[in-house]
mmCIF file as gemmi writes it, N, C-alpha and C atoms, coordinates in Angstrom:
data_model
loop_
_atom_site.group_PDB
_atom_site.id
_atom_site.type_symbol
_atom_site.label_atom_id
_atom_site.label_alt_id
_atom_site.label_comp_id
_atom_site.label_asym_id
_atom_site.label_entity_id
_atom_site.label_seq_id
_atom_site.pdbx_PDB_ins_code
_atom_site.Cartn_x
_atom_site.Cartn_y
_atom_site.Cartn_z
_atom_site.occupancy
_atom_site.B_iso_or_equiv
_atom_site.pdbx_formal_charge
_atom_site.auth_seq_id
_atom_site.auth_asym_id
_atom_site.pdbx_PDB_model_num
ATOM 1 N N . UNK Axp A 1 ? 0.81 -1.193 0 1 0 ? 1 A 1
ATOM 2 C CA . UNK Axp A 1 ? 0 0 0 1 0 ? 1 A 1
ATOM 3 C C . UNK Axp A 1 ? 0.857 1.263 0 1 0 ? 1 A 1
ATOM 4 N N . UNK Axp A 2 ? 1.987 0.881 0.443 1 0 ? 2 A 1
ATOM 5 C CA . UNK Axp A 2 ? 2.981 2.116 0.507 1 0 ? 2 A 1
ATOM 6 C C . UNK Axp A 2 ? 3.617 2.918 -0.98 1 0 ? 2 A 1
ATOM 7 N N . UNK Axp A 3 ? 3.024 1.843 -2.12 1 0 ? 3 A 1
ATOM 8 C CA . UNK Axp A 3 ? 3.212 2.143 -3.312 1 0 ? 3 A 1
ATOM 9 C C . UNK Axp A 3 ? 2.285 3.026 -3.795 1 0 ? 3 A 1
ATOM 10 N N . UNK Axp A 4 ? 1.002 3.201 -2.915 1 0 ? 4 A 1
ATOM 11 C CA . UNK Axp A 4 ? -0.172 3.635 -3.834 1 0 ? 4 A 1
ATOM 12 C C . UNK Axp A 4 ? -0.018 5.228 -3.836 1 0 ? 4 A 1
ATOM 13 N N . UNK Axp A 5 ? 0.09 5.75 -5.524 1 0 ? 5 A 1
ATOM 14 C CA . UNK Axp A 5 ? 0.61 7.117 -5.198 1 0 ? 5 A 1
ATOM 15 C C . UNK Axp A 5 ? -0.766 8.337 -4.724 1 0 ? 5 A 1
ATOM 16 N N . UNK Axp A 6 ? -1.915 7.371 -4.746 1 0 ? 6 A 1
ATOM 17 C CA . UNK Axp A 6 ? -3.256 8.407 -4.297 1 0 ? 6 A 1
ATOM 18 C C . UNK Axp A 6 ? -3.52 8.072 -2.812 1 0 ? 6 A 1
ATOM 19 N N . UNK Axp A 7 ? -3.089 7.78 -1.852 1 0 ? 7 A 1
ATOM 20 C CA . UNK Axp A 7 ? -3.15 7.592 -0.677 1 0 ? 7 A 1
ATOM 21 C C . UNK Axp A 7 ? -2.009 8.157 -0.12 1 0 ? 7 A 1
ATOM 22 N N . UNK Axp A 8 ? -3.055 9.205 0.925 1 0 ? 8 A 1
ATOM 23 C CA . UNK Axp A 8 ? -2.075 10.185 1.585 1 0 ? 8 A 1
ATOM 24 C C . UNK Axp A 8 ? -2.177 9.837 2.913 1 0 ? 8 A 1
ATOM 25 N N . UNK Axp A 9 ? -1.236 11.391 3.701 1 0 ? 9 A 1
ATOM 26 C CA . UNK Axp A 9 ? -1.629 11.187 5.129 1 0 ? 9 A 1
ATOM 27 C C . UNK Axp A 9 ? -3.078 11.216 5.659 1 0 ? 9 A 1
ATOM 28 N N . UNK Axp A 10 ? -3.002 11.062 6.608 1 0 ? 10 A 1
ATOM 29 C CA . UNK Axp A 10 ? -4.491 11.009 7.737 1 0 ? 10 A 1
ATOM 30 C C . UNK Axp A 10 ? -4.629 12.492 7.625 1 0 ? 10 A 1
ATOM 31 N N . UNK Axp A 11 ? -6.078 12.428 8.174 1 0 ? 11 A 1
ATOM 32 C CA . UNK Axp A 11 ? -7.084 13.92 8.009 1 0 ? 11 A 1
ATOM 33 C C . UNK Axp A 11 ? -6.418 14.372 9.067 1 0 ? 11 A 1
ATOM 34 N N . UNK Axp A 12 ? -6.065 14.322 10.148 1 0 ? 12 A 1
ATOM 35 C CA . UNK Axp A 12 ? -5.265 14.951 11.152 1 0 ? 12 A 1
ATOM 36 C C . UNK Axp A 12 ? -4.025 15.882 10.995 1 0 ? 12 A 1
ATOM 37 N N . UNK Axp A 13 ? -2.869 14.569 9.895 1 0 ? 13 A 1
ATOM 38 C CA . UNK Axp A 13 ? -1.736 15.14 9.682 1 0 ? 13 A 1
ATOM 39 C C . UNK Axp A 13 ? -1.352 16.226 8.772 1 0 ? 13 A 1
ATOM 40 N N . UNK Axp A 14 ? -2.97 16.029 8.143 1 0 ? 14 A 1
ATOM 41 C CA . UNK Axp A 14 ? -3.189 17.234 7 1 0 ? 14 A 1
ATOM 42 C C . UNK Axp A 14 ? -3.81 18.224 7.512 1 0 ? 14 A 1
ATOM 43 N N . UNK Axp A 15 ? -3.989 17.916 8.395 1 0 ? 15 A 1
ATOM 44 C CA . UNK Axp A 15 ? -5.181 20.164 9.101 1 0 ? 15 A 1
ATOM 45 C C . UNK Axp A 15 ? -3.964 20.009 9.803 1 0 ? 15 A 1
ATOM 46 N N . UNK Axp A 16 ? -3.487 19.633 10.612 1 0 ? 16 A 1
ATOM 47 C CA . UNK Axp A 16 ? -2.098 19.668 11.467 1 0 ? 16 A 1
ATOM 48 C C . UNK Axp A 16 ? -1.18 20.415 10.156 1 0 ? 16 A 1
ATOM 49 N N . UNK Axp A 17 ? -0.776 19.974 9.248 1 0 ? 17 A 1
ATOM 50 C CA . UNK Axp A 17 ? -0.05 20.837 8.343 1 0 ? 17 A 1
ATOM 51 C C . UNK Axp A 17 ? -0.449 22.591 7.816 1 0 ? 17 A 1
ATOM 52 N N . UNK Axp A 18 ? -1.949 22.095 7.834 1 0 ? 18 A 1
ATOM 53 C CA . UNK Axp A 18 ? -2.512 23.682 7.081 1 0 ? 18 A 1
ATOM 54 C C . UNK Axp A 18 ? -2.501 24.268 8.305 1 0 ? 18 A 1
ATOM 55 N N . UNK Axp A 19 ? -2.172 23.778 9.715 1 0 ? 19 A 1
ATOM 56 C CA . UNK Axp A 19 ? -2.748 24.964 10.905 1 0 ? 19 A 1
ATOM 57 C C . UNK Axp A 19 ? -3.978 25.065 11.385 1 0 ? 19 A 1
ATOM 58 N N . UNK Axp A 20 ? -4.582 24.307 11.185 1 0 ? 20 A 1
ATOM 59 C CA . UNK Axp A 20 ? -6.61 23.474 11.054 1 0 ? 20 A 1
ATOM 60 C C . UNK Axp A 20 ? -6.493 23.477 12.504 1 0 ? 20 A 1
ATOM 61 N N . UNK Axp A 21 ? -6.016 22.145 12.972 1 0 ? 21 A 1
ATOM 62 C CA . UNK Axp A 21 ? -6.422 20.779 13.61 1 0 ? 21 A 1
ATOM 63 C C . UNK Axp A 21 ? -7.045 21.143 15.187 1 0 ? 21 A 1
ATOM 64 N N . UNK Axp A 22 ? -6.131 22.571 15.857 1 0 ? 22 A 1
ATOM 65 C CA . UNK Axp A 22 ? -7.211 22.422 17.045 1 0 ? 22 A 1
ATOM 66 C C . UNK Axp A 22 ? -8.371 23.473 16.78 1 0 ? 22 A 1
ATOM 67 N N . UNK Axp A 23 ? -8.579 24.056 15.844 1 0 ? 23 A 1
ATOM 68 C CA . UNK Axp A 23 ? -9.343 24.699 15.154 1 0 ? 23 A 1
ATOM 69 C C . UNK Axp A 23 ? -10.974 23.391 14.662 1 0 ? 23 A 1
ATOM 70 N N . UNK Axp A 24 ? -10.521 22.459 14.352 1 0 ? 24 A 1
ATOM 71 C CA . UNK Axp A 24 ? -11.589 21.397 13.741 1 0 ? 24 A 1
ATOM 72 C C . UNK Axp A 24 ? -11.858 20.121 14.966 1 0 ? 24 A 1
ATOM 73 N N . UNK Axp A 25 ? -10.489 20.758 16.04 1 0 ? 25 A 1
ATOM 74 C CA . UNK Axp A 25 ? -10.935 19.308 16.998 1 0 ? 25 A 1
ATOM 75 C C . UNK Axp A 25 ? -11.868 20.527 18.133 1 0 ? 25 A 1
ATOM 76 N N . UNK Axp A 26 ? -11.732 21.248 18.496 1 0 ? 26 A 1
ATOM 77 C CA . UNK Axp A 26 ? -12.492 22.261 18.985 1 0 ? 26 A 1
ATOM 78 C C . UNK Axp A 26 ? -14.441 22.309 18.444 1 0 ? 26 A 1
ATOM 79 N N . UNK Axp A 27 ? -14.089 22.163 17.476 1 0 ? 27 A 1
ATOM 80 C CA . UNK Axp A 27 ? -15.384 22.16 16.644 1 0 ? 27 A 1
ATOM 81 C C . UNK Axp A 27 ? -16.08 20.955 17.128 1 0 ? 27 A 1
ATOM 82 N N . UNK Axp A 28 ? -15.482 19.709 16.824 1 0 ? 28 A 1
ATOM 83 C CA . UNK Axp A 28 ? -16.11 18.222 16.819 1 0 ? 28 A 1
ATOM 84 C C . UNK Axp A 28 ? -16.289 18.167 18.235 1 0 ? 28 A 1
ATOM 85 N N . UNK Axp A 29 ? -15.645 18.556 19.03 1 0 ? 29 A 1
ATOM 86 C CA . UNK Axp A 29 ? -16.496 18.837 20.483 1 0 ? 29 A 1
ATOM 87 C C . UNK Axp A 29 ? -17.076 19.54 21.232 1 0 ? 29 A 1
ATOM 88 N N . UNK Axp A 30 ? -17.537 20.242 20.523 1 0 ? 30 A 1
ATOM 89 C CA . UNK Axp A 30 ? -18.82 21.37 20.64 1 0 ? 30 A 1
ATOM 90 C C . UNK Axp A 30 ? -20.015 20.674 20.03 1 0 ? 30 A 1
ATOM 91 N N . UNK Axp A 31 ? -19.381 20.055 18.835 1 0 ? 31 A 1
ATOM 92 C CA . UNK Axp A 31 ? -21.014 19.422 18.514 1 0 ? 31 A 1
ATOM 93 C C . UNK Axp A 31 ? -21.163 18.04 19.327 1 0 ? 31 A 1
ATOM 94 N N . UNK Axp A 32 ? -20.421 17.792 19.578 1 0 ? 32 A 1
ATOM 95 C CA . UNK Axp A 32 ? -20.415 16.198 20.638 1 0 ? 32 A 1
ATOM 96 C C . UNK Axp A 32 ? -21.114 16.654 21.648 1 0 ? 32 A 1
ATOM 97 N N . UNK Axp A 33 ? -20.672 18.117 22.234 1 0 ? 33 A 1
ATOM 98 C CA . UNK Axp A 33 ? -21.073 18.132 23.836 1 0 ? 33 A 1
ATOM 99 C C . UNK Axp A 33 ? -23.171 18.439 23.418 1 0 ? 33 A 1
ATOM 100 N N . UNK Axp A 34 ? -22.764 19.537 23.046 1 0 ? 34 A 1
ATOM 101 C CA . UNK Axp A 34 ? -23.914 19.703 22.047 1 0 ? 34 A 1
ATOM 102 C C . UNK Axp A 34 ? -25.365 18.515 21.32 1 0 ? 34 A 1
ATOM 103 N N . UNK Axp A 35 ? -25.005 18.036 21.108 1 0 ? 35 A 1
ATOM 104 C CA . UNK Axp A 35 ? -25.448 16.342 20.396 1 0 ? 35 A 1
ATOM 105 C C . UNK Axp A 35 ? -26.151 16.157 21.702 1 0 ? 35 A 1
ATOM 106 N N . UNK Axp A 36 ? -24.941 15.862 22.866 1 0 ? 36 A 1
ATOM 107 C CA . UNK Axp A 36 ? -25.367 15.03 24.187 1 0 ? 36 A 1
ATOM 108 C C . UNK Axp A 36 ? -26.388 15.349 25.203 1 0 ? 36 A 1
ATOM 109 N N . UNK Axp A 37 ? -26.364 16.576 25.048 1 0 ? 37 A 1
ATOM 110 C CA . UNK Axp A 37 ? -26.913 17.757 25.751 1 0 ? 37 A 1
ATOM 111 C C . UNK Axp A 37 ? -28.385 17.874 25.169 1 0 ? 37 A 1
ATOM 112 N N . UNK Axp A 38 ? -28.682 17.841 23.735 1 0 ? 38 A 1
ATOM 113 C CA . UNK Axp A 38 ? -30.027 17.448 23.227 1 0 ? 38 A 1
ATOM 114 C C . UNK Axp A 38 ? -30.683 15.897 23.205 1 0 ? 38 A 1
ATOM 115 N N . UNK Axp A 39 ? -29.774 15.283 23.222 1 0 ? 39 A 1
ATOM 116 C CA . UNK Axp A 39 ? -30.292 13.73 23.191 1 0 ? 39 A 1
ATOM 117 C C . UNK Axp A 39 ? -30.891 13.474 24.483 1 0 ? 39 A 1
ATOM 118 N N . UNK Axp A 40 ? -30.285 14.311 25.504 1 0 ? 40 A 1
ATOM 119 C CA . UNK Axp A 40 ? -31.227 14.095 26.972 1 0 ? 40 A 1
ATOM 120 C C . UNK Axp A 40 ? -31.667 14.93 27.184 1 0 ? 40 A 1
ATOM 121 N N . UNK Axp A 41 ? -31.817 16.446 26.63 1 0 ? 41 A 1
ATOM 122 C CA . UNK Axp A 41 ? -33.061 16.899 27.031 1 0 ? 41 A 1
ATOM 123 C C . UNK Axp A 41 ? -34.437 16.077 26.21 1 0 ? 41 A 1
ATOM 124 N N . UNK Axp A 42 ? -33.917 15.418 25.078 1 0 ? 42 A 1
ATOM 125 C CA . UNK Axp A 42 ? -34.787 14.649 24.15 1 0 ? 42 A 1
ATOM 126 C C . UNK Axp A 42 ? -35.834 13.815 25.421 1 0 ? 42 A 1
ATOM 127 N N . UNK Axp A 43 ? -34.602 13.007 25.723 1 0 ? 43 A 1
ATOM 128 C CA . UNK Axp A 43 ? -35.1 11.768 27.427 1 0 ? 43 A 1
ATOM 129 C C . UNK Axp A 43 ? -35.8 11.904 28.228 1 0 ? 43 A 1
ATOM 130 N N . UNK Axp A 44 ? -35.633 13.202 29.043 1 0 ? 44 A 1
ATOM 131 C CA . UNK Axp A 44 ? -36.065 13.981 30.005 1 0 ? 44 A 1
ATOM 132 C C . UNK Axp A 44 ? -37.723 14.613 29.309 1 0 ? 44 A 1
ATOM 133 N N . UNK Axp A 45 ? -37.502 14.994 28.279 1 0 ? 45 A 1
ATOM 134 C CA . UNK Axp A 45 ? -38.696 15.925 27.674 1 0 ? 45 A 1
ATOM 135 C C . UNK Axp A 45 ? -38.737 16.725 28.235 1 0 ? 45 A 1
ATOM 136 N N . UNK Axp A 46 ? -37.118 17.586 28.013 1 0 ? 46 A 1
ATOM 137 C CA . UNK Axp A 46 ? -36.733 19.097 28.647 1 0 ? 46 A 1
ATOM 138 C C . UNK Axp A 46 ? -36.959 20.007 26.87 1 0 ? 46 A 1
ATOM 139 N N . UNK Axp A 47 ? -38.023 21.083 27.176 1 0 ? 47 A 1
ATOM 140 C CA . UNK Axp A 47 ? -37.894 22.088 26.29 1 0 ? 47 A 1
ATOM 141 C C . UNK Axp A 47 ? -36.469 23.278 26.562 1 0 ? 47 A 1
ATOM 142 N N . UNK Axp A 48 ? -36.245 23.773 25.448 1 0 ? 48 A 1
ATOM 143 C CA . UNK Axp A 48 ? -35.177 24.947 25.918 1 0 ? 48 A 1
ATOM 144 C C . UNK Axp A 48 ? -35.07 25.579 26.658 1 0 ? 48 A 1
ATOM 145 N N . UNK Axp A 49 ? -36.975 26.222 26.593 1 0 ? 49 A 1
ATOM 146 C CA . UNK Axp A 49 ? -37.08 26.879 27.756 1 0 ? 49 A 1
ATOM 147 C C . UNK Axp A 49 ? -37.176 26.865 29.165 1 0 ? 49 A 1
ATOM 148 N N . UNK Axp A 50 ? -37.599 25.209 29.307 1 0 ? 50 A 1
ATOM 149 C CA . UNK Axp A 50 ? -37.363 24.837 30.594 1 0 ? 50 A 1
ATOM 150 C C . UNK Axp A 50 ? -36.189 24.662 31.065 1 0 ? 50 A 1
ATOM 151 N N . UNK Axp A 51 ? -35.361 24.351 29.957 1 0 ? 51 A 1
ATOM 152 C CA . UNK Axp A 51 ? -34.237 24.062 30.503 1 0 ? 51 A 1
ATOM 153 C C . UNK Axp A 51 ? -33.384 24.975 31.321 1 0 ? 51 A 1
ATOM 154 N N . UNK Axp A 52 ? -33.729 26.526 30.393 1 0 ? 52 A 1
ATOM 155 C CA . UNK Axp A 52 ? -33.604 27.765 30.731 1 0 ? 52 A 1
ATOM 156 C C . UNK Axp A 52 ? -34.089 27.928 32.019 1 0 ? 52 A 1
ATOM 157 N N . UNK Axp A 53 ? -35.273 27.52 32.347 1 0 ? 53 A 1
ATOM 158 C CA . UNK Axp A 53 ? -35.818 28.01 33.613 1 0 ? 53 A 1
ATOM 159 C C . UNK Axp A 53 ? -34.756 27.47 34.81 1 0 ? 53 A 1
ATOM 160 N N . UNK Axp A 54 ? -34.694 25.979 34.409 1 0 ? 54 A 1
ATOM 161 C CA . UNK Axp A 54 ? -33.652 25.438 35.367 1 0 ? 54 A 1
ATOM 162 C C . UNK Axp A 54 ? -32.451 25.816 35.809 1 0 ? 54 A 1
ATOM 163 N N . UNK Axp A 55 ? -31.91 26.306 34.896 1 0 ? 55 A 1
ATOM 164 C CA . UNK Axp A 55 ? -30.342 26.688 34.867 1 0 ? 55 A 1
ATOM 165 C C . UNK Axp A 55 ? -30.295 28.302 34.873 1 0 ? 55 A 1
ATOM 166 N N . UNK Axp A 56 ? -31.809 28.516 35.525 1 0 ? 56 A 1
ATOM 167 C CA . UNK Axp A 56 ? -31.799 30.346 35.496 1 0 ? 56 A 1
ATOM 168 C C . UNK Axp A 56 ? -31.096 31.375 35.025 1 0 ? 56 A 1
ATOM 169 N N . UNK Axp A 57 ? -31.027 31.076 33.775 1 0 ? 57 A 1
ATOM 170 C CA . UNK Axp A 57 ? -30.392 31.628 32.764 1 0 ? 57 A 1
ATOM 171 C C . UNK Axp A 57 ? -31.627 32.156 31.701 1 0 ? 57 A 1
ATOM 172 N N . UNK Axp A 58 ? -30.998 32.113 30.757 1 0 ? 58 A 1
ATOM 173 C CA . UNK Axp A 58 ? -32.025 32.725 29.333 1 0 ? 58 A 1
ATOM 174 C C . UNK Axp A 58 ? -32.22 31.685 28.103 1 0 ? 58 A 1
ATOM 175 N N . UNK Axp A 59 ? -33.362 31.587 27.902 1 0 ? 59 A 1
ATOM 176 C CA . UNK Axp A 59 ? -33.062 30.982 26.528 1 0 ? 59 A 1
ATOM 177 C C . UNK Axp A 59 ? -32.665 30.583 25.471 1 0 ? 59 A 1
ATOM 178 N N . UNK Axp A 60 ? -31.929 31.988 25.733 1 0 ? 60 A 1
ATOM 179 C CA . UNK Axp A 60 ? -30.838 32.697 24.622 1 0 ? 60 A 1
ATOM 180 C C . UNK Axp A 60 ? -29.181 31.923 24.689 1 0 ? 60 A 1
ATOM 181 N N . UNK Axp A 61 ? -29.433 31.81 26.154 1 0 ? 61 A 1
ATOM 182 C CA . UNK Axp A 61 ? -27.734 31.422 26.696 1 0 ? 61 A 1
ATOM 183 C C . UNK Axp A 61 ? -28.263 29.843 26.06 1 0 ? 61 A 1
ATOM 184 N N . UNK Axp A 62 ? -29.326 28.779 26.337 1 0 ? 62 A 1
ATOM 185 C CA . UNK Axp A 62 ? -29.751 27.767 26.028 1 0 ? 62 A 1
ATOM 186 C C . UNK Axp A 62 ? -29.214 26.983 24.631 1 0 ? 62 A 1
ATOM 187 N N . UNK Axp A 63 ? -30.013 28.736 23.854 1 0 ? 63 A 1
ATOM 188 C CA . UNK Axp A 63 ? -29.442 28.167 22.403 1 0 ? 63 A 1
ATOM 189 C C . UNK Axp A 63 ? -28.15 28.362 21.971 1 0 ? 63 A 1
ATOM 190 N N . UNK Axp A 64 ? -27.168 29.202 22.85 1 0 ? 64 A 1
ATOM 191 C CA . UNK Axp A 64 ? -25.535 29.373 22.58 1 0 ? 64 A 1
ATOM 192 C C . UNK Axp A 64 ? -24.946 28.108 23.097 1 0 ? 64 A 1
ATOM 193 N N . UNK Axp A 65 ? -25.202 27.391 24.147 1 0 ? 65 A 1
ATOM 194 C CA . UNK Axp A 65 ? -25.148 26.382 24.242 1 0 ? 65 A 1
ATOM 195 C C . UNK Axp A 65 ? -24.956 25.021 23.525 1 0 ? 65 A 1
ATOM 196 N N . UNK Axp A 66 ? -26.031 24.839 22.666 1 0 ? 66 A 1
ATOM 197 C CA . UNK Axp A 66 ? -26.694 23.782 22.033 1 0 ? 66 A 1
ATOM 198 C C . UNK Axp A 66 ? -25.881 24.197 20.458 1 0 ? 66 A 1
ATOM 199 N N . UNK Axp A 67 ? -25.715 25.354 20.402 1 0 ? 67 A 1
ATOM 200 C CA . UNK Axp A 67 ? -24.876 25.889 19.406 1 0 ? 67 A 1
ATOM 201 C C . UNK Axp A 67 ? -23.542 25.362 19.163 1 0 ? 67 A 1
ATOM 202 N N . UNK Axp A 68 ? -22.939 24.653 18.26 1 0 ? 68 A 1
ATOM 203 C CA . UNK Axp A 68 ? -21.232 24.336 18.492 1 0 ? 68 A 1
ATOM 204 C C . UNK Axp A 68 ? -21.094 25.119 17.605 1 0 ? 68 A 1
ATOM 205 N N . UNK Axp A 69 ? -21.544 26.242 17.059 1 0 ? 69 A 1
ATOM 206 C CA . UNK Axp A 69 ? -20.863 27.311 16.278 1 0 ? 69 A 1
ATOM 207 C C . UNK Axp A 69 ? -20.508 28.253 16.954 1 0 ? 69 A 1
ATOM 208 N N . UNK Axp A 70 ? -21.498 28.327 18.307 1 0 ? 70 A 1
ATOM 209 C CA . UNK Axp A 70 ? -20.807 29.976 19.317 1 0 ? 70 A 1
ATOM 210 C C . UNK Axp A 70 ? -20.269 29.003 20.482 1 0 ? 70 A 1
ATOM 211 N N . UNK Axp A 71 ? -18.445 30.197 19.809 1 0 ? 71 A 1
ATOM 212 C CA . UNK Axp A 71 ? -17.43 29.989 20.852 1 0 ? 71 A 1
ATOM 213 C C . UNK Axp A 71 ? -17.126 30.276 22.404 1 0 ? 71 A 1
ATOM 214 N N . UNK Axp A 72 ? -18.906 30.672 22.846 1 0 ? 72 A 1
ATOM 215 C CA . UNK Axp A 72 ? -18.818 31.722 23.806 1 0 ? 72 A 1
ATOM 216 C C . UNK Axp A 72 ? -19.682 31.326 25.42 1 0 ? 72 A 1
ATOM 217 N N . UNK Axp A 73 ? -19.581 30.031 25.108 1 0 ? 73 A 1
ATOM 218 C CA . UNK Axp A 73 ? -19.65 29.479 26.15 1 0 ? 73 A 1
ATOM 219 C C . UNK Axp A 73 ? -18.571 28.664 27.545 1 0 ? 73 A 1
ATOM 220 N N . UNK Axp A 74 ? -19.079 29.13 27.872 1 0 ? 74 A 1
ATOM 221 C CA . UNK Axp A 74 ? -17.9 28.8 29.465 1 0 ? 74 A 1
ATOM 222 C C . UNK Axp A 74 ? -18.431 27.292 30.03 1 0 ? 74 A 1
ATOM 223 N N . UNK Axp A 75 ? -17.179 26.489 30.561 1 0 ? 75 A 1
ATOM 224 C CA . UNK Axp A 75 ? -17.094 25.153 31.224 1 0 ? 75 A 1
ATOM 225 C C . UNK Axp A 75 ? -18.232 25.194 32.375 1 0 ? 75 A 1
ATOM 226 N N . UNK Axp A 76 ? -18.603 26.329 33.234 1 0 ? 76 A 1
ATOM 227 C CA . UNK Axp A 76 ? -19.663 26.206 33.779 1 0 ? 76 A 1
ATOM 228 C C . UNK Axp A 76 ? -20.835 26.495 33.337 1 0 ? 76 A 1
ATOM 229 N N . UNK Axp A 77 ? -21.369 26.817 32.6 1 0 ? 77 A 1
ATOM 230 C CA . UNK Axp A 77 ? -22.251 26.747 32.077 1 0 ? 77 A 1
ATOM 231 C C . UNK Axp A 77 ? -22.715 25.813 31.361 1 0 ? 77 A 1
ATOM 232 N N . UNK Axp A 78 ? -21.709 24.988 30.703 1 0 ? 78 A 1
ATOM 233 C CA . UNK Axp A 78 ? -21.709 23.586 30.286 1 0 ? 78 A 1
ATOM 234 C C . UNK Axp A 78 ? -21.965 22.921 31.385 1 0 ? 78 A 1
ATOM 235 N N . UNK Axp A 79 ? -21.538 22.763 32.75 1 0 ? 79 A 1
ATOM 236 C CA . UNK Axp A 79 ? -21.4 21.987 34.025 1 0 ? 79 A 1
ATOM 237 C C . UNK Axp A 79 ? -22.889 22.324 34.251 1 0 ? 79 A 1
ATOM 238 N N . UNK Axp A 80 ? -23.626 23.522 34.305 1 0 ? 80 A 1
ATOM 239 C CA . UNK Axp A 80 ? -25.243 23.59 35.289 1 0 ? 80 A 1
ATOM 240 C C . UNK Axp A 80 ? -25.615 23.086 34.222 1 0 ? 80 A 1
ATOM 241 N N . UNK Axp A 81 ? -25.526 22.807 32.625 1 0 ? 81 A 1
ATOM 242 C CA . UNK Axp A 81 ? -26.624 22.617 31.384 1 0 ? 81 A 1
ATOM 243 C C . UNK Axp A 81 ? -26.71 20.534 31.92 1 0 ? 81 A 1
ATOM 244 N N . UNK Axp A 82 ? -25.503 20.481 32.038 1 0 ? 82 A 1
ATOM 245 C CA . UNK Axp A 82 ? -25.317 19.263 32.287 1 0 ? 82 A 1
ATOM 246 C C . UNK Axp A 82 ? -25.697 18.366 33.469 1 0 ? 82 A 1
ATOM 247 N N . UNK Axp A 83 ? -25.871 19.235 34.696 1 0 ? 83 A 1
ATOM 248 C CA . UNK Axp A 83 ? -26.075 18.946 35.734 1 0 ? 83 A 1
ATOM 249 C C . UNK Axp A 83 ? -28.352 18.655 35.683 1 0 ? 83 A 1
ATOM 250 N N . UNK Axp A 84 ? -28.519 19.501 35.12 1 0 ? 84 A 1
ATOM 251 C CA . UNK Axp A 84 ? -30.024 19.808 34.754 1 0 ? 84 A 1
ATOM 252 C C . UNK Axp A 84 ? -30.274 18.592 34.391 1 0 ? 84 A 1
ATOM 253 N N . UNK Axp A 85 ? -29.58 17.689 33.204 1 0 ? 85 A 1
ATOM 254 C CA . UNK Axp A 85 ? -30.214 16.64 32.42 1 0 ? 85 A 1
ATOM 255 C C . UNK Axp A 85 ? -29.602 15.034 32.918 1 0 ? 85 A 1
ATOM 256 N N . UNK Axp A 86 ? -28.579 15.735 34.459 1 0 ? 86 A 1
ATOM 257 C CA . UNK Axp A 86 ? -28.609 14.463 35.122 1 0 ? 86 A 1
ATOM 258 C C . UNK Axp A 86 ? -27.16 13.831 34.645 1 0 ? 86 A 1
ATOM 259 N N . UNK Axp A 87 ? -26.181 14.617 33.853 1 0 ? 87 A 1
ATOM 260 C CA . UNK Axp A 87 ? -25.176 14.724 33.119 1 0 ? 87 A 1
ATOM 261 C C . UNK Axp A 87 ? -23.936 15.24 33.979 1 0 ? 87 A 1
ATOM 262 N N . UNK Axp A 88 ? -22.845 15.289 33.948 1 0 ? 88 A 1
ATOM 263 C CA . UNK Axp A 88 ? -21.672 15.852 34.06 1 0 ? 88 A 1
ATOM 264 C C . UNK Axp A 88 ? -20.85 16.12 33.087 1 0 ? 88 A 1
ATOM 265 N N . UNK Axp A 89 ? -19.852 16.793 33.426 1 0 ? 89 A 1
ATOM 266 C CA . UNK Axp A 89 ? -18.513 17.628 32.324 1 0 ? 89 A 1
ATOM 267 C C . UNK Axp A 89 ? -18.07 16.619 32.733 1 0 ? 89 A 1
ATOM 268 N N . UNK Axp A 90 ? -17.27 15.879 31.835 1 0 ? 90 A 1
ATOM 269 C CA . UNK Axp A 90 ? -15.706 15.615 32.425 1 0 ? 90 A 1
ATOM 270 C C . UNK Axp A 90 ? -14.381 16.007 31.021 1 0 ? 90 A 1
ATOM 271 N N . UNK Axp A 91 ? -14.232 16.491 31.745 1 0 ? 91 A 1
ATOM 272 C CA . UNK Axp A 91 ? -12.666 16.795 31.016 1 0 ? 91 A 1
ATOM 273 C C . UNK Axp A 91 ? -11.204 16.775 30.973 1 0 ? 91 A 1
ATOM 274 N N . UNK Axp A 92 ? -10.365 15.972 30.603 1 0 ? 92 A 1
ATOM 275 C CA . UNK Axp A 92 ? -9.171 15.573 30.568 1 0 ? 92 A 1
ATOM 276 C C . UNK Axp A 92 ? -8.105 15.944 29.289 1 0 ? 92 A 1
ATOM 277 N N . UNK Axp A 93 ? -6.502 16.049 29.864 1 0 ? 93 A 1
ATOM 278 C CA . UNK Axp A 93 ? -5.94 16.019 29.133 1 0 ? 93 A 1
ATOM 279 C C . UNK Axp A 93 ? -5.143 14.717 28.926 1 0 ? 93 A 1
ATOM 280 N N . UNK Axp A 94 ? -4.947 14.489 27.088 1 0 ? 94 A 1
ATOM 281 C CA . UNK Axp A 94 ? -4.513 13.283 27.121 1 0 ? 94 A 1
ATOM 282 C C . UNK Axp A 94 ? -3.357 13.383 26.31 1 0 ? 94 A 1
């Protein structure tokens, strides 16, 4: 396979080259946390706004949240969204 001249590096070693990679791994876990965060309010049969009510916040903050496009959410706020649906943060470096 080492012959094959259309097989390159891994998708990693290539955003790692262009300057991407914590740019796109940043991303994929926003929508992960994101994803997780709707799949149990799905469970629960938590609306936004309740969820909002819970985490006495705004609706608004709800949908920045649920958002993996806005960068503008903080680890605690992730921690009460999470805590609401019976969830925790955990976060590690590896």
């Amino acid at each position: 396979m080492a012959d094959n001249k259309h097989r390159g590096d891994t998708l990693d070693s290539f955003l790692e080259e262009q300057g991407d990679l914590a740019e796109f791994q940043a991303r994929a876990i926003k929508e992960v946390i994101a994803w997780q965060l709707a799949e149990a309010m799905k469970a629960r049969k938590l609306s936004k706004s309740r969820l909002a009510t819970m985490m006495h916040t705004s609706r608004t903050q709800v949908d920045r949240v649920l958002d993996p496009n806005d960068g503008n959410v903080t680890i605690e706020t992730l921690q009460r969204a999470a805590a609401v649906v019976g969830r925790r943060v955990q976060l590690g470096l590896v």
